[in-house]
MIDO-125214 format. One line per 2 residues: number of its first residue (from 1); for each residue y, x, z of N, C-alpha, C, O, CB. Coordinates in nm, 4 decimals. Glycine has a CB too. Layout:
N
NUM) Y X Z Y X Z Y X Z Y X Z Y X Z ~ ...
This chain:
90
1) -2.4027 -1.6821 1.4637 -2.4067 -1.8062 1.3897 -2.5330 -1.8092 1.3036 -2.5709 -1.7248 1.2224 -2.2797 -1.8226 1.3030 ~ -2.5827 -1.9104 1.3347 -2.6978 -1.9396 1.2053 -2.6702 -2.0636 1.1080 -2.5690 -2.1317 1.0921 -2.8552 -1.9752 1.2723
3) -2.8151 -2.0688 1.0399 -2.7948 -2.2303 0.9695 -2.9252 -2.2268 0.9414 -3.0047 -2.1391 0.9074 -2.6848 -2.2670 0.8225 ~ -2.9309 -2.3737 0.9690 -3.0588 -2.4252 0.9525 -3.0284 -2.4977 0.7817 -2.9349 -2.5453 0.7174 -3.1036 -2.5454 1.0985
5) -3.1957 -2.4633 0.7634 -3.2081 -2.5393 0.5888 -3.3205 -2.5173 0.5527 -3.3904 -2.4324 0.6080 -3.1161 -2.4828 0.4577 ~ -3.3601 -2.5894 0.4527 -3.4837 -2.6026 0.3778 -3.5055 -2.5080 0.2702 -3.4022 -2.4961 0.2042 -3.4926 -2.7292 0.3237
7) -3.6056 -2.4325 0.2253 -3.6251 -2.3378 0.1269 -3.7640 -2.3796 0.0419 -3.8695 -2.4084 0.0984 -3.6319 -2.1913 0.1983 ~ -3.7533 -2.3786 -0.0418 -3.8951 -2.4026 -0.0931 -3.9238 -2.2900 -0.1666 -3.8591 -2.2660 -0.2684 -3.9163 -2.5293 -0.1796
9) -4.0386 -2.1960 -0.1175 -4.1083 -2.1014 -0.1839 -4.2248 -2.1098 -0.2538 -4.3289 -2.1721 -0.2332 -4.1268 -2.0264 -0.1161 ~ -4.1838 -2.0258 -0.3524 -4.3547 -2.0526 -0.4126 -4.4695 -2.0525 -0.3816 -4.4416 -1.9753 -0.2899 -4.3945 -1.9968 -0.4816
11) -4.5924 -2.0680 -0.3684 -4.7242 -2.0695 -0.2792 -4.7540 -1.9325 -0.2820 -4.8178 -1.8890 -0.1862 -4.8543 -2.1622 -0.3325 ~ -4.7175 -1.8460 -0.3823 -4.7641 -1.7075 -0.4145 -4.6922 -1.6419 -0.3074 -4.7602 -1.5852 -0.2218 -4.7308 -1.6487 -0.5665
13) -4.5648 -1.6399 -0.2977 -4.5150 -1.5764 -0.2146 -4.4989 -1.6249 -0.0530 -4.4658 -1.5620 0.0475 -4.4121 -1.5532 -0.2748 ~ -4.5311 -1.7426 -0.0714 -4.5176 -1.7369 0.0537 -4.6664 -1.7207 0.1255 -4.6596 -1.7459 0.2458 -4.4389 -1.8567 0.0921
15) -4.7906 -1.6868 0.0828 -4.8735 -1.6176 0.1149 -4.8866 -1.4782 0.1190 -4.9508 -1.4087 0.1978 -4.9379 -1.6542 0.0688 ~ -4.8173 -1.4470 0.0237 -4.7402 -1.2813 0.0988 -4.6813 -1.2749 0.1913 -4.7035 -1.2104 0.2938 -4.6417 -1.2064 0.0374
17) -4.6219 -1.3232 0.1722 -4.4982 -1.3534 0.3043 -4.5755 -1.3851 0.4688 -4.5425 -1.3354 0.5764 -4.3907 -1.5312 0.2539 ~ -4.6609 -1.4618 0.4469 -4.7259 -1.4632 0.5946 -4.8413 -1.4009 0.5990 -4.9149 -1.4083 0.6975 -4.7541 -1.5954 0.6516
19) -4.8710 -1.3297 0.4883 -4.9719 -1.2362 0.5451 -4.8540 -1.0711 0.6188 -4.8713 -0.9946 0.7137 -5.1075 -1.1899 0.3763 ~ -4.7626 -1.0811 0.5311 -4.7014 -0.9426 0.6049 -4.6543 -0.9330 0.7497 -4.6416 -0.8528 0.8423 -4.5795 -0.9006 0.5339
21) -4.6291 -1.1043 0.7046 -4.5512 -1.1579 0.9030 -4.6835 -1.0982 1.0104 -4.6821 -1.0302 1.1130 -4.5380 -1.4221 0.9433 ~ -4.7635 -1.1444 0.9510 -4.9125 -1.0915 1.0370 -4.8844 -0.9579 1.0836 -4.8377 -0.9201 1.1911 -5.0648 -1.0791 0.9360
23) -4.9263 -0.8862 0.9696 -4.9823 -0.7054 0.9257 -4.8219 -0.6938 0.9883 -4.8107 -0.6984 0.8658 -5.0320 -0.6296 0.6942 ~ -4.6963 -0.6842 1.0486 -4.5601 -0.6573 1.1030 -4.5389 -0.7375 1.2161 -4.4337 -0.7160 1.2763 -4.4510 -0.6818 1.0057
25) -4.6394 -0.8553 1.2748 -4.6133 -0.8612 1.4008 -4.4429 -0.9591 1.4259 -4.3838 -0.9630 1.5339 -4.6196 -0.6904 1.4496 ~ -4.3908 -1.0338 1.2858 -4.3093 -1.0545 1.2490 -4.3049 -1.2461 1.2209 -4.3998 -1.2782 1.1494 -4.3031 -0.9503 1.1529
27) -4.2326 -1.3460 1.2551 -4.2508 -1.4433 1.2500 -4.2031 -1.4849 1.1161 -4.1324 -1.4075 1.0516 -4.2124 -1.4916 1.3508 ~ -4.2309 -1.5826 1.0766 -4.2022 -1.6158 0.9403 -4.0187 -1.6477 0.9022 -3.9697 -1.6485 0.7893 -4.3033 -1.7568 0.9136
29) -3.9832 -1.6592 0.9655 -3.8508 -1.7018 1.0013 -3.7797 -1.5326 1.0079 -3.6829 -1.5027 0.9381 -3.8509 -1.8078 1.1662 ~ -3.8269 -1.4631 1.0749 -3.7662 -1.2741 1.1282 -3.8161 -1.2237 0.9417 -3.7364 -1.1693 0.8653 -3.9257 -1.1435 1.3322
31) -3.9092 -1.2465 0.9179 -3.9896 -1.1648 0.8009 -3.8850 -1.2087 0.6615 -3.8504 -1.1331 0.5707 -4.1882 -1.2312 0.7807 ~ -3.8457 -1.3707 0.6809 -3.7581 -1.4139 0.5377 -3.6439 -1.3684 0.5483 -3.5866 -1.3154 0.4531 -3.7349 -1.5636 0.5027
33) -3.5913 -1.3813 0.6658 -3.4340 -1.2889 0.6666 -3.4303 -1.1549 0.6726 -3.3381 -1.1067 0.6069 -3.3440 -1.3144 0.7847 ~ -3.5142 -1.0614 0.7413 -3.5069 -0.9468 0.6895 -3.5555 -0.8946 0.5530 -3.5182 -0.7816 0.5213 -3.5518 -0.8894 0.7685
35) -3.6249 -0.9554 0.4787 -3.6185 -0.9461 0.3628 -3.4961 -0.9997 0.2933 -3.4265 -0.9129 0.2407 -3.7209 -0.9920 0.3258 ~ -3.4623 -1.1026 0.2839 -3.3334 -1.1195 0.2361 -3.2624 -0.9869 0.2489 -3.2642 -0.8996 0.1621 -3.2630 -1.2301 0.3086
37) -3.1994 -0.9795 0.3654 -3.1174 -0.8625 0.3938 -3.1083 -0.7353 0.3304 -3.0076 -0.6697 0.3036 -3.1400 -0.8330 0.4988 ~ -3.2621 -0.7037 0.3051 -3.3174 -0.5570 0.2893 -3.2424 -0.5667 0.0655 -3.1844 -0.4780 0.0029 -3.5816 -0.5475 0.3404
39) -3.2817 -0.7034 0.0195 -3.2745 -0.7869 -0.1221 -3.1175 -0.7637 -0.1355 -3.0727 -0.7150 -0.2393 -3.3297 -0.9759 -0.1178 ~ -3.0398 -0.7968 -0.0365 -2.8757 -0.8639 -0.0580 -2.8241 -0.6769 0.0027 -2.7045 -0.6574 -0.0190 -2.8106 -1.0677 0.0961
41) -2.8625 -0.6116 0.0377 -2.7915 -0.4653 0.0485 -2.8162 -0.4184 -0.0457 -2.7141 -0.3725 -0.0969 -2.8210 -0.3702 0.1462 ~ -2.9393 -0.3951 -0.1282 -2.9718 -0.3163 -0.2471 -2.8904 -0.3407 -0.3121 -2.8228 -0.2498 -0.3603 -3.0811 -0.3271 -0.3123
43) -2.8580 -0.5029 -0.3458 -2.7834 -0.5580 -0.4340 -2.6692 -0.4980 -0.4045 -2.6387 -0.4582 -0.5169 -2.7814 -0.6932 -0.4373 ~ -2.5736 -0.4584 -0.3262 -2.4993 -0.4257 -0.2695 -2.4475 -0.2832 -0.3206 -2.3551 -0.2574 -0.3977 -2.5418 -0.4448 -0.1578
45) -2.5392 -0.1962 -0.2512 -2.5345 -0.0537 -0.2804 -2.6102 -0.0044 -0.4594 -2.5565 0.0738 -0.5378 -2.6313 0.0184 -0.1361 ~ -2.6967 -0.0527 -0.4741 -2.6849 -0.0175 -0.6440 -2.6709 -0.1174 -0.7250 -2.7424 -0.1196 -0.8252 -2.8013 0.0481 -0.7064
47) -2.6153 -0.1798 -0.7113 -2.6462 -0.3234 -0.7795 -2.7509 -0.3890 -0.8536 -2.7456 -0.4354 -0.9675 -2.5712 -0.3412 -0.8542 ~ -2.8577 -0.3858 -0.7632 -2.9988 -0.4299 -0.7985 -3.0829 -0.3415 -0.8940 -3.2052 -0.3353 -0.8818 -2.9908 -0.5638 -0.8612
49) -3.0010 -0.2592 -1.0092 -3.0596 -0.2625 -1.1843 -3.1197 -0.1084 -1.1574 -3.0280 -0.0269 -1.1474 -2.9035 -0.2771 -1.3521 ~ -3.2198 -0.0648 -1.1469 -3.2883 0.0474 -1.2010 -3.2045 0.1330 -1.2985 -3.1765 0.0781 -1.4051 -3.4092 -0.0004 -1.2680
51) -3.1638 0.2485 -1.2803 -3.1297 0.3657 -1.4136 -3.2234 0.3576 -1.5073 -3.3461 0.3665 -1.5122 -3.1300 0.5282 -1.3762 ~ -3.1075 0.3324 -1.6037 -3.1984 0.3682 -1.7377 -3.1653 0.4972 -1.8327 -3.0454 0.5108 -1.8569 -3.1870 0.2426 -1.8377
53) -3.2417 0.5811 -1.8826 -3.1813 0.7180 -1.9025 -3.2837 0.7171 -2.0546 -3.4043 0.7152 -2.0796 -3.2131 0.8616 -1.7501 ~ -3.1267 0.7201 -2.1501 -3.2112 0.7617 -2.2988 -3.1811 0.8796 -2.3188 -3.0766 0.9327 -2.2811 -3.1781 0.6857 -2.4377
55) -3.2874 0.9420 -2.3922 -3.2776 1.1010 -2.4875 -3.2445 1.0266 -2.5970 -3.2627 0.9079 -2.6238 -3.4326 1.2194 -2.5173 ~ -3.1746 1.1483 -2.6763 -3.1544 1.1400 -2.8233 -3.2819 1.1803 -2.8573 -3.3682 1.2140 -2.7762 -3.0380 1.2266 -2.8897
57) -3.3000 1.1748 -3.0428 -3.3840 1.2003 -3.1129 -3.3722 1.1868 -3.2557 -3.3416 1.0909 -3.3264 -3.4649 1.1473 -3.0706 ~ -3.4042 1.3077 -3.2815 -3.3812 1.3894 -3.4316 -3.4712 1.2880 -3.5085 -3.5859 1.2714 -3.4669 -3.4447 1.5797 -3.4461
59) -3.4431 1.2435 -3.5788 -3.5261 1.1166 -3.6840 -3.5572 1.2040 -3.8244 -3.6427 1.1737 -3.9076 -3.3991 0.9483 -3.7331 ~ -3.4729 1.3121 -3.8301 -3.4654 1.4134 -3.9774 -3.4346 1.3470 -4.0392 -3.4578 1.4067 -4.1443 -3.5713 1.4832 -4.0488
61) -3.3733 1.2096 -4.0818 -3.2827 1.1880 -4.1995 -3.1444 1.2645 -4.2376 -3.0521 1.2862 -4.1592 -3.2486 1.0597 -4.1880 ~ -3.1497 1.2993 -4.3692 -3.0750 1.3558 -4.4402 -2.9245 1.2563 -4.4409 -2.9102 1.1340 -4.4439 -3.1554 1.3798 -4.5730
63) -2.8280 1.3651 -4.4369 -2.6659 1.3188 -4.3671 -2.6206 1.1907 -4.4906 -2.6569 1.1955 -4.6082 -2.5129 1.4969 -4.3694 ~ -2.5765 1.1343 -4.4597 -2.5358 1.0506 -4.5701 -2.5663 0.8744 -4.5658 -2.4974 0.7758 -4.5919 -2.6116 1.1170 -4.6917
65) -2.7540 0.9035 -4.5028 -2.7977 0.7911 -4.5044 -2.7642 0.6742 -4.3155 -2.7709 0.7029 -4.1960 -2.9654 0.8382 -4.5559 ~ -2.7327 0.5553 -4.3898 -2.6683 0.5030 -4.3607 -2.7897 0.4328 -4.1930 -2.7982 0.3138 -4.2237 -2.6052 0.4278 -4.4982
67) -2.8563 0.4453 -4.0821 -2.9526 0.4426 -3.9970 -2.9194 0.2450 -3.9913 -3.0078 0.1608 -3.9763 -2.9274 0.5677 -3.8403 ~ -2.7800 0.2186 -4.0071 -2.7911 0.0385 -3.9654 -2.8134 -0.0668 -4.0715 -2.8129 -0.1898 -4.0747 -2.6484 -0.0191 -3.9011
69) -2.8380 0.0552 -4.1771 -2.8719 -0.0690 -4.2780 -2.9879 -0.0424 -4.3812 -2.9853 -0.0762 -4.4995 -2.7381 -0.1061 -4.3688 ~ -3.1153 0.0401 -4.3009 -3.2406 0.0448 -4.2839 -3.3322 -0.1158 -4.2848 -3.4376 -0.1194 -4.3483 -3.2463 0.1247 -4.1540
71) -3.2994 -0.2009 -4.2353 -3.3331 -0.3068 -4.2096 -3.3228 -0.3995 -4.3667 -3.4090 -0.4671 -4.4229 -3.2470 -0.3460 -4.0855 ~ -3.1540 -0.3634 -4.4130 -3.1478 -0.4074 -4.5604 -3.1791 -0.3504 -4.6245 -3.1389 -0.4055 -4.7269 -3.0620 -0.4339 -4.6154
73) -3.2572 -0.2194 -4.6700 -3.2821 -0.1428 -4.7649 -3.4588 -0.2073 -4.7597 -3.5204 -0.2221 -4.8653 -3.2340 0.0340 -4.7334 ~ -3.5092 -0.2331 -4.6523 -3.6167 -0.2558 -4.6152 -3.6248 -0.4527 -4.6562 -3.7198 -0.5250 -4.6860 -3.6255 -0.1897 -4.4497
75) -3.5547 -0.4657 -4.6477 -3.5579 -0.6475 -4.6983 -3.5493 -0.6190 -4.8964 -3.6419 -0.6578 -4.9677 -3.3459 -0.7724 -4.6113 ~ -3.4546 -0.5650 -4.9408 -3.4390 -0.4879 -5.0551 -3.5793 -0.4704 -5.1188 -3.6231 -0.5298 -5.2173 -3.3714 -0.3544 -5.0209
77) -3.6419 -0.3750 -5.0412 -3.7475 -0.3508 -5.1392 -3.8853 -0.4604 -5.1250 -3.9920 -0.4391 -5.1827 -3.7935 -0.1904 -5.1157 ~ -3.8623 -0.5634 -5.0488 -3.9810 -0.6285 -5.0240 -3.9301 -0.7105 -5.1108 -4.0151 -0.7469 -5.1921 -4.0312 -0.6740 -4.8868
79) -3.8018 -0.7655 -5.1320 -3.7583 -0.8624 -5.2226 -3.8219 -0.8159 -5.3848 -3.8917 -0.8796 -5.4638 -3.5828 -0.8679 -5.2104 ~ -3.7587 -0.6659 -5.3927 -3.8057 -0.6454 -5.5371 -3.9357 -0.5753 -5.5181 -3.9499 -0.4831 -5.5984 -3.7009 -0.5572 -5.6331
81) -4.0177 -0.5893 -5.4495 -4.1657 -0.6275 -5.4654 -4.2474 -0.7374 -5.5062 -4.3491 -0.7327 -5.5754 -4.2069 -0.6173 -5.3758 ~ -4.1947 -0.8316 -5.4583 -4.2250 -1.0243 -5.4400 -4.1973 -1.0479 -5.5954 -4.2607 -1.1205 -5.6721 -4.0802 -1.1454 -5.3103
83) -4.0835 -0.9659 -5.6227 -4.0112 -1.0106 -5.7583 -4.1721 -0.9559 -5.8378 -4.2707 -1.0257 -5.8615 -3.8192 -0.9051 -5.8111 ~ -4.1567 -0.8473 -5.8578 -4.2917 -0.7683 -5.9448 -4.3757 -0.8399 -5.9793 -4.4115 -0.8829 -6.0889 -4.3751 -0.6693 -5.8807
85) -4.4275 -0.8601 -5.8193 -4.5261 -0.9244 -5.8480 -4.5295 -1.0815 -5.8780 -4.6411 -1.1288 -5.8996 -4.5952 -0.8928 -5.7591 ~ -4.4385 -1.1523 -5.8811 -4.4358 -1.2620 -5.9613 -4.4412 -1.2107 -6.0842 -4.5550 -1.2243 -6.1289 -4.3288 -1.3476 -5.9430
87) -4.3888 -1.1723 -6.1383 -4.3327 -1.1192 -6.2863 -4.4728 -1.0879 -6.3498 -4.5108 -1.1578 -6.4437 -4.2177 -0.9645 -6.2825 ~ -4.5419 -0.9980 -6.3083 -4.7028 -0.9655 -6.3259 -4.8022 -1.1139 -6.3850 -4.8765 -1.1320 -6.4814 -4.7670 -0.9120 -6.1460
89) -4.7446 -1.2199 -6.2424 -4.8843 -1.2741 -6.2430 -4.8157 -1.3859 -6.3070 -4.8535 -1.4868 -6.2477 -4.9809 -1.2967 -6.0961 ~ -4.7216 -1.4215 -6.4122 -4.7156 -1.4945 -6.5278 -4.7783 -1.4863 -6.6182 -4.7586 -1.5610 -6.7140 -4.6343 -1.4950 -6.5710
């Protein structure tokens, strides 16, 4: 079974696309479905997404301090900086 239909590719690729049909001896029509295919198994067998693999890492902060509210300690002191220096330039 097939099906016929319209696809609209981008100009970029589809100048890849018929240059590989060339360099593979491959018609433009054989070259889009086996690519598909080769696209819709990956998807399949790993589900598309690349491994992603984090290390930990020793930051040396001392136990206690709180790592998610770095961001507010850091708004904190810019606030009572801003403050200062208003205060100064009265």
């Amino acid at each position: 079974m097939f099906m016929r239909t319209t696809l609209t590719i981008d100009d970029d690729l589809a100048a890849i696309m018929e240059r590989e049909g060339r360099r593979k001896g491959l018609t433009f029509k054989e070259l889009v479905n086996s690519t598909l295919r080769r696209g819709l198994e990956r998807e399949e067998i790993g589900g598309g997404r690349a491994v992603v693999k984090t290390r930990p890492h020793a930051f040396g902060f001392k136990g206690g301090i709180d790592l998610d509210k770095l961001n507010q300690l850091v708004d904190e002191l810019e606030a009572e900086e801003f403050s200062k220096k208003n205060r100064d330039s009265s």
